[in-house]
C-alpha positions as CSV (number, residue, x, y, z in Angstrom):
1,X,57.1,-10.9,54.3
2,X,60.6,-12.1,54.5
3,X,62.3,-13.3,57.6
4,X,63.8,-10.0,58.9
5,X,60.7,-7.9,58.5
6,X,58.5,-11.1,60.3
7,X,60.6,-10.9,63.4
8,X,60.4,-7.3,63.9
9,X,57.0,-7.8,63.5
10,X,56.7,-10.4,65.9
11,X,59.0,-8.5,68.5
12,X,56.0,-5.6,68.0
13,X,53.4,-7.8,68.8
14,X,55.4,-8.8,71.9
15,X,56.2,-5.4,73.2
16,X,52.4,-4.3,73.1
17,X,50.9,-5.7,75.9
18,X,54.2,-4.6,77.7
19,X,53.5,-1.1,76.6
20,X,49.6,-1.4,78.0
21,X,50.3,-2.4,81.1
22,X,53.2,0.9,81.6
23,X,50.4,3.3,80.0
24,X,48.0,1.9,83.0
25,X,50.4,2.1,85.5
26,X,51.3,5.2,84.7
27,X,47.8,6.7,84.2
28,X,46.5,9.4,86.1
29,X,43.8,8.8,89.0
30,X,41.2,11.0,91.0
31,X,42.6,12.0,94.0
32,X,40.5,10.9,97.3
33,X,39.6,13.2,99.9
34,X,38.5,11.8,102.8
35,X,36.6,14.7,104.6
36,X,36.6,12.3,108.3
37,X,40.5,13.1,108.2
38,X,41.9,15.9,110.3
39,X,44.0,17.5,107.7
40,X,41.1,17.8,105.2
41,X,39.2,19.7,107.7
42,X,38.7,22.9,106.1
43,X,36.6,24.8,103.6
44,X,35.9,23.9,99.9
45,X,34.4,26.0,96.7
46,X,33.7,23.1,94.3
47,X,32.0,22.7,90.9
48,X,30.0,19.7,91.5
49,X,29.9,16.9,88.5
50,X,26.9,14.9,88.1
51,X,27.4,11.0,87.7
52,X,26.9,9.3,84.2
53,X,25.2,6.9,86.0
54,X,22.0,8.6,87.9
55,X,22.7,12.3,86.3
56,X,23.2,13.8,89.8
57,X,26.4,14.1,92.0
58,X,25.8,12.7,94.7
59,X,25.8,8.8,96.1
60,X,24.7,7.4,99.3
61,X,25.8,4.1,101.0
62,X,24.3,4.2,104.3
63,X,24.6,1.2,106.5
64,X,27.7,0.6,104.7
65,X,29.4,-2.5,106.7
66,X,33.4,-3.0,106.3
67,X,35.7,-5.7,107.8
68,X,39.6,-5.6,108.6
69,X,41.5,-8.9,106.9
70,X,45.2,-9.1,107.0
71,X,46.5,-9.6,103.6
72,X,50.0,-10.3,102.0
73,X,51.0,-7.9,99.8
74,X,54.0,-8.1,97.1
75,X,55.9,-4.7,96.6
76,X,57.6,-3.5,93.8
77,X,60.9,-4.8,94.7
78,X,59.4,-8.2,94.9
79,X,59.1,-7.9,99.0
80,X,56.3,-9.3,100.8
81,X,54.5,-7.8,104.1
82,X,51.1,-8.3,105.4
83,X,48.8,-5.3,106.1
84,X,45.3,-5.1,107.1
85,X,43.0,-3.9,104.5
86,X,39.3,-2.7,105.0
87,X,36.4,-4.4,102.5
88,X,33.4,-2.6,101.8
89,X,30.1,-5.0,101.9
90,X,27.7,-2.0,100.4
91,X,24.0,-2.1,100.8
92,X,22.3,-3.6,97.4
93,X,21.2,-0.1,96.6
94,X,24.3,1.1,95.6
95,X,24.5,-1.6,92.9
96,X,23.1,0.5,89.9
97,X,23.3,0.7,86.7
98,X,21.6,1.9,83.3
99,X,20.2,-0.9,80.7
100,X,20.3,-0.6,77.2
101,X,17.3,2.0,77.2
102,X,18.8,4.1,79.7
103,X,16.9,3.2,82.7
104,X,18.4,3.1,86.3
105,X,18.5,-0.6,87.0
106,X,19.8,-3.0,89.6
107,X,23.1,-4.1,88.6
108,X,23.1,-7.5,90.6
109,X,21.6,-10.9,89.1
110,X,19.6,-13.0,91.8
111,X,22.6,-15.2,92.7
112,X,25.0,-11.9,93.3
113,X,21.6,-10.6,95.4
114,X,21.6,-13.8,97.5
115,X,25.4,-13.8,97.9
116,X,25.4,-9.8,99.0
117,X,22.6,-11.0,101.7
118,X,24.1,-13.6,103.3
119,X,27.5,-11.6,103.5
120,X,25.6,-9.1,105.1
121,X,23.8,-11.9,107.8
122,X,27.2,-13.3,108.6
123,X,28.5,-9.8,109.3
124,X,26.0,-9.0,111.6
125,X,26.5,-12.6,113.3
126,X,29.6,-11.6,113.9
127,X,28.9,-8.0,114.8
128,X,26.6,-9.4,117.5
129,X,29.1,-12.2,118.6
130,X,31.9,-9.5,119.2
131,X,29.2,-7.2,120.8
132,X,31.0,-4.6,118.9
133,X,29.2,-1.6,120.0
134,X,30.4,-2.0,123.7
135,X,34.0,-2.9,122.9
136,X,35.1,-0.4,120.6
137,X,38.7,-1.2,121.9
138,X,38.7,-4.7,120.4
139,X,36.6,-4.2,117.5
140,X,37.8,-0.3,116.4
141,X,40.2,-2.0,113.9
142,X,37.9,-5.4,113.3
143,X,34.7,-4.3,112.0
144,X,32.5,-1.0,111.7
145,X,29.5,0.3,109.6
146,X,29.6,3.5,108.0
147,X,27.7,6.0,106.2
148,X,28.9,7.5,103.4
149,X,27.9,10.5,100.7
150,X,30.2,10.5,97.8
151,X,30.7,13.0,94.8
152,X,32.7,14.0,92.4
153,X,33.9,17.7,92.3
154,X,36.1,19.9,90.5
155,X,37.8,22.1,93.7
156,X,38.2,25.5,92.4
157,X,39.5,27.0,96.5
158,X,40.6,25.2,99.5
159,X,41.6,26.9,102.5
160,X,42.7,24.7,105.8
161,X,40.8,24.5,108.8
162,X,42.1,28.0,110.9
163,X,42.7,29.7,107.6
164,X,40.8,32.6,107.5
165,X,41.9,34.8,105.0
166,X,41.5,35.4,101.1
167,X,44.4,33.4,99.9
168,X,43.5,29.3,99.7
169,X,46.3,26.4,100.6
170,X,45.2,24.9,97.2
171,X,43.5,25.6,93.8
172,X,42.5,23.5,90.7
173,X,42.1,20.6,91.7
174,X,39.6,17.5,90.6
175,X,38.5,14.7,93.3
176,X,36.0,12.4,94.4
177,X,34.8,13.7,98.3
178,X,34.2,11.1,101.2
179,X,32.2,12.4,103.9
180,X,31.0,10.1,106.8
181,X,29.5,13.0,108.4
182,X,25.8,11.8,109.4
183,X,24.2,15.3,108.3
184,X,25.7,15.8,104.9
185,X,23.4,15.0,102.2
186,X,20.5,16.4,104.7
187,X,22.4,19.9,104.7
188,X,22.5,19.8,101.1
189,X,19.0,19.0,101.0
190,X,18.2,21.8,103.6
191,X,19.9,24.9,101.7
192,X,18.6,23.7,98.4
193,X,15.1,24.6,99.6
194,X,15.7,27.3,101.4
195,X,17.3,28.9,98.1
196,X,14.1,27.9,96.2
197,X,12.0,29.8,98.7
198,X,14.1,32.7,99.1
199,X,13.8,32.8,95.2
200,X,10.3,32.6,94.9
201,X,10.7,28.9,94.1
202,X,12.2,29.2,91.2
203,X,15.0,25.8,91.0
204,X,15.7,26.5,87.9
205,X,19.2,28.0,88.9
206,X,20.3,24.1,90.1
207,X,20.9,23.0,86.6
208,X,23.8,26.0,86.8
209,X,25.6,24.2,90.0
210,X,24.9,20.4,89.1
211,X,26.2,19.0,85.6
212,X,28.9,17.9,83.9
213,X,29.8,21.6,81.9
214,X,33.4,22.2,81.3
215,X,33.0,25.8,80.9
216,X,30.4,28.4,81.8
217,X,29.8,27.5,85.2
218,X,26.8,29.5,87.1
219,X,27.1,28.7,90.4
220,X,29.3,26.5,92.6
221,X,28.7,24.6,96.3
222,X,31.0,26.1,99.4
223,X,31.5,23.1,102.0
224,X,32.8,23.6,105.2
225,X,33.7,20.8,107.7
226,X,35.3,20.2,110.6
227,X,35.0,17.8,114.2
228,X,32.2,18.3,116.0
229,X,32.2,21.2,118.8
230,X,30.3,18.7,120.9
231,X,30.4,15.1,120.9
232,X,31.4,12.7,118.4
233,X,30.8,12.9,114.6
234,X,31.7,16.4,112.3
235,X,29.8,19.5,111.7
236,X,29.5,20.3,108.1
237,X,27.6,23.2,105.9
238,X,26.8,22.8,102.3
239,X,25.9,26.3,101.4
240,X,24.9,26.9,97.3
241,X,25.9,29.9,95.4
242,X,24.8,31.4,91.8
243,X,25.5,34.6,89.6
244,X,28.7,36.2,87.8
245,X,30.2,37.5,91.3
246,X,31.1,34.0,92.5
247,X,34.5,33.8,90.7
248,X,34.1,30.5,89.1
249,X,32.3,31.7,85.3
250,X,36.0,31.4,83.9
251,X,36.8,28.4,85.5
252,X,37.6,25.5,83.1
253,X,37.9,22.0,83.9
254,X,40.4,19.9,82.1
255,X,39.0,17.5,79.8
256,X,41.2,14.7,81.5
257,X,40.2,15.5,84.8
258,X,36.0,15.3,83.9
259,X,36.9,11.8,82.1
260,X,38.1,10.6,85.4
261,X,35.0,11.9,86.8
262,X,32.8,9.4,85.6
263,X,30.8,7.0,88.5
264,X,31.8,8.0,91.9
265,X,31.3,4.5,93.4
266,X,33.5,2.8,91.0
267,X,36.2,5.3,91.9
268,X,35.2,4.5,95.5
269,X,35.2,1.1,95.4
270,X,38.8,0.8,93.2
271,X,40.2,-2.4,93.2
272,X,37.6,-3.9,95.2
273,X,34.8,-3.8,92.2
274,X,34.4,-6.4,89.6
275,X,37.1,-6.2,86.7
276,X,35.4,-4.7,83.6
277,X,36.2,-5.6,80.0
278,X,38.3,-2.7,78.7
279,X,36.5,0.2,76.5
280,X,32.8,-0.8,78.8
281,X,31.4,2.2,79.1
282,X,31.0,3.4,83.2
283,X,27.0,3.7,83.0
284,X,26.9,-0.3,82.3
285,X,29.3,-1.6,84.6
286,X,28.4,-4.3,87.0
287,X,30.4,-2.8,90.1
288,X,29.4,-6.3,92.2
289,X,32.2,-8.6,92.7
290,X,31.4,-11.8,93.9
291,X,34.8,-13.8,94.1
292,X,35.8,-11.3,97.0
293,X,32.1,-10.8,98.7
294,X,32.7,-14.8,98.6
295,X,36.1,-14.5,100.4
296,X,35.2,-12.3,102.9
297,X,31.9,-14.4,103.7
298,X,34.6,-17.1,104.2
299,X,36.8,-15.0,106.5
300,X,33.9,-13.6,108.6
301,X,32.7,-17.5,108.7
302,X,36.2,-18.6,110.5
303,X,36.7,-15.9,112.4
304,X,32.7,-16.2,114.0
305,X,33.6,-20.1,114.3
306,X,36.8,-19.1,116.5
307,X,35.0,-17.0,118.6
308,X,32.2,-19.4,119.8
309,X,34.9,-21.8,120.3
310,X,37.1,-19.9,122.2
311,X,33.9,-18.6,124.6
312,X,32.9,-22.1,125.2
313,X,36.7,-23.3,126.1
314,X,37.7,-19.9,127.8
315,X,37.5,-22.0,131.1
316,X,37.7,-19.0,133.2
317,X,39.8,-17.1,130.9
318,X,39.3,-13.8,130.6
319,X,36.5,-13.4,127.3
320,X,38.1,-10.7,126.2
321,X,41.7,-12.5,126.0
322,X,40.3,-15.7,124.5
323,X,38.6,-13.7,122.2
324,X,41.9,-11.7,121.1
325,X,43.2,-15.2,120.6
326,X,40.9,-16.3,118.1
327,X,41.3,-13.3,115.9
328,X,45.1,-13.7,115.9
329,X,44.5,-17.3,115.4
330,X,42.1,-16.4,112.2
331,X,44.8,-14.1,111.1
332,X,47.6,-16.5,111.3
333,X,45.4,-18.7,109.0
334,X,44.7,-15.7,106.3
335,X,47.0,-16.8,103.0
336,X,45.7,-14.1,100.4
337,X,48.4,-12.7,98.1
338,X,48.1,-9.8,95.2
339,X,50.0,-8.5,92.4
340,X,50.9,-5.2,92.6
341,X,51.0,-2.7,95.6
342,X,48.9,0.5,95.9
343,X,50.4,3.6,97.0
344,X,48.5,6.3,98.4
345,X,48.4,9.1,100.9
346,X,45.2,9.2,101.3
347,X,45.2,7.5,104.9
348,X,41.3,6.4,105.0
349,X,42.7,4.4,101.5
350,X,46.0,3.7,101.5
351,X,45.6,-0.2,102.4
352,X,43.3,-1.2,99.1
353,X,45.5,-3.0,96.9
354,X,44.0,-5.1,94.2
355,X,43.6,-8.6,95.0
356,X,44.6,-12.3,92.3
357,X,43.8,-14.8,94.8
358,X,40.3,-16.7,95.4
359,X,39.2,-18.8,98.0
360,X,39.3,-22.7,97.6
361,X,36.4,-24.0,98.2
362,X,37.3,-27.6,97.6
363,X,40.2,-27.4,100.5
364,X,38.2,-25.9,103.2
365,X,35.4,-28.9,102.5
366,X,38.3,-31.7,102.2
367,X,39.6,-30.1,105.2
368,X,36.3,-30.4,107.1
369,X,36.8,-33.9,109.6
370,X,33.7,-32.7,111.5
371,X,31.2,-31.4,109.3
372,X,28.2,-31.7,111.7
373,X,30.2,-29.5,114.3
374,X,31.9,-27.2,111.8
375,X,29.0,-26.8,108.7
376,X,31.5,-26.5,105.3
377,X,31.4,-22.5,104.1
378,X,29.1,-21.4,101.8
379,X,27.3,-25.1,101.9
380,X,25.6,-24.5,104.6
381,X,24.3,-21.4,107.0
382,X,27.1,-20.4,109.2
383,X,24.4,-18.5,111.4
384,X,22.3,-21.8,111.8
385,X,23.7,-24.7,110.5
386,X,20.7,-25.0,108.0
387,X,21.7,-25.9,104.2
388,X,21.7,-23.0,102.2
389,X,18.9,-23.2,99.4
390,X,20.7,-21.2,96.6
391,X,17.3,-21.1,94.8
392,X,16.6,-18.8,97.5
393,X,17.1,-15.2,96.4
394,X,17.0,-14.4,100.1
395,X,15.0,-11.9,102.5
396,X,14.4,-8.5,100.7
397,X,16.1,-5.8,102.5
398,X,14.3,-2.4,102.3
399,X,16.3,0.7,101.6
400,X,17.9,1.9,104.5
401,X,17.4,5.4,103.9
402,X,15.1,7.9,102.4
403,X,15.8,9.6,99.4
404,X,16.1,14.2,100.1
405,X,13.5,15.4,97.3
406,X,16.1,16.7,95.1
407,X,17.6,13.7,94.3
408,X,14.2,12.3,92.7
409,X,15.0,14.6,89.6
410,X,14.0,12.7,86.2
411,X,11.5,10.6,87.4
412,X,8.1,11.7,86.5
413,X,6.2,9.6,88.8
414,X,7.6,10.9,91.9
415,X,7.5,14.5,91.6
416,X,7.3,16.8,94.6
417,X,6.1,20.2,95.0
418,X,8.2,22.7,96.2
419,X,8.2,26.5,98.0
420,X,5.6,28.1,96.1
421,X,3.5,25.4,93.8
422,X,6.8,25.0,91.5
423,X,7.9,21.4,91.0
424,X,11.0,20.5,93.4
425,X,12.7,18.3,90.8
426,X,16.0,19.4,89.7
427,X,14.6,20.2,86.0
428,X,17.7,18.4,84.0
């Protein structure tokens, strides 16, 4: 190679990883629709897509706990402003993932296990400390748990909330669905028996609504949801509907948009789960990442510090106010940067960005002049004071939630019986 051909080489080899990162920025992503927000209200015919991680649509995070920090974030035009940003601390049951023989296994190792539980002890800690429940009007933008049913769906119809004719607002469109609503994977639980019995129990027809097909669909879901007429919360119907009269057998879904439809939860959780070596394939990806579950154990630490201080010192001033001035004053201290913005309208969403920096450890322990008073973070319970035992895997948390008998499809040793003596299981 002489010197002319080694230089363009070279300049190839330089350009590539340039090239890599445009393709990614430019790629396409699953849009978001978060069915808590007003102008999704409305009603949906979607062609479910089953997850390549459990084989059925549908994921739920209940008791899903999420905490406001400010962050700095670095625009494209090299500008910097700080924004609040919600971080999802999930329950350890949504950590799955399938082994090399295709088993549905927990994703976290012992230490990650440990780590997720003490996140969740200092959230509650703090929870308590704020007395969140009865001061929604400090805490609304702070803290919150939620529950959450997540799925992927191809949208074949949406019409708005008040339309009621034939022609939809939108067609064609492929998404991952956020509900928040209490009663949603209970509806869908609900109708799906009801069919079975009104059809003899025959459930054979499921395996024509629920599966990754591109083509050929049977049968399709219509969702309708809206705020509740009464009280807080949303009223929502899952209704299921099969045969050639339903308009959807000549429906095809681009091969693009099923390849985005892969794991809902990794799609949920964005930048906030663990970066994956490229070309790992989504059924074996370890979702749990611990640099951040570390930094926001570290945030929820300082903040629950400045709150018992400023109680203690309030000195007849008001709780409330010394309380708002230990959260400013936690904020004030918060010196996380990222990379790149996020843009989205997706307003339930729009503040994830992805996230470079880490907490330093060493600074907040060289920092420490009063150690006994102020135990350093992570070295020590911030609950108690107690050293942490990191041989400890922790208390075991049960599952916070009971699994609707569909969803037990494809494991043989916890079949159910359905309507009529036929086996509930979804039979794929």
């Amino acid at each position: 190679m002489n010197k002319v051909e080694e230089f363009m080489a070279r300049l190839k080899e330089q350009q590539l990883p340039l090239m890599k990162r445009a393709q990614k920025s430019n790629e396409k992503k699953l849009e978001k629709v978060a069915l808590n927000f007003n102008g999704n209200f409305g009603r949906y015919q979607i062609l479910p897509v089953d997850s390549v991680v459990t084989n059925h649509p549908y994921v739920t995070l209940f008791n899903t706990l999420e905490v406001s920090i400010p962050r700095k974030y670095k625009n494209a035009d090299g500008t910097e402003e700080e924004r609040a940003t919600w971080v999802k601390i999930l329950p350890k049951e949504g950590f799955i993932m399938r082994d090399q023989t295709g088993r549905i296994v927990s994703s976290l190792t012992n230490e990650e296990e440990q780590l997720l539980h003490q996140t969740r002890m200092v959230f509650e800690e703090l929870y308590k400390e704020l007395d969140a429940k009865n001061n929604q009007d400090i805490c609304r933008d702070l803290i919150r748990r939620r529950n959450y049913t997540i799925f992927n769906g191809y949208c074949a119809q949406r019409w708005s909330e008040g339309n009621t004719g034939r022609n939809p607002d939108r067609e064609k469109f492929a998404g991952l669905f956020i509900s928040t609503a209490k009663g949603f994977i209970t509806n869908v639980d609900a109708d799906i028996k009801d069919k079975i019995f009104e059809r003899g129990g025959d459930d054979q027809w499921l395996k024509d609504i629920y599966n990754r097909d591109l083509t050929n669909r049977g049968g399709c879901i219509m969702m309708t949801i809206g705020k509740a007429s009464s009280g807080a919360g949303f009223d929502v119907k899952i209704s299921h509907y099969i045969g050639s009269n339903i308009g959807v057998k000549d429906i095809v879904i681009p091969e693009e948009d099923m390849e985005l439809m892969q794991d809902p939860l990794a799609t949920f959780l964005g930048w906030q789960a663990r970066r994956e070596e490229e070309g790992e394939r989504p059924e074996y990806r370890r979702l749990f990442n611990a640099p951040l579950m570390k930094e926001v154990m570290e945030f929820m630490s300082h903040r629950l510090a400045a709150i018992r201080t400023a109680k203690a010192a309030s000195n007849g001033m008001d709780v409330n106010a010394a309380i708002a001035q230990a959260i400013q004053d936690t904020n004030n201290a918060v010196n996380s940067t990222i990379a790149e913005p996020v843009t989205t309208n997706d307003p339930m969403l729009q503040n994830s960005a992805p996230t470079t920096a880490q907490p330093n450890v060493a600074n907040v322990q060289n920092n420490n002049t009063a150690p006994f008073q102020t135990p350093p973070v992570f070295q020590a319970s911030p609950i108690t004071g107690a050293p942490v035992n990191n041989n400890n895997s922790g208390v075991q948390q049960s599952a916070p939630f009971s699994a609707p008998s569909f969803a037990n499809f494809g494991n043989a040793g916890n079949n159910t019986t359905a309507a009529g003596g036929n086996n509930g299981n979804l039979p794929f």
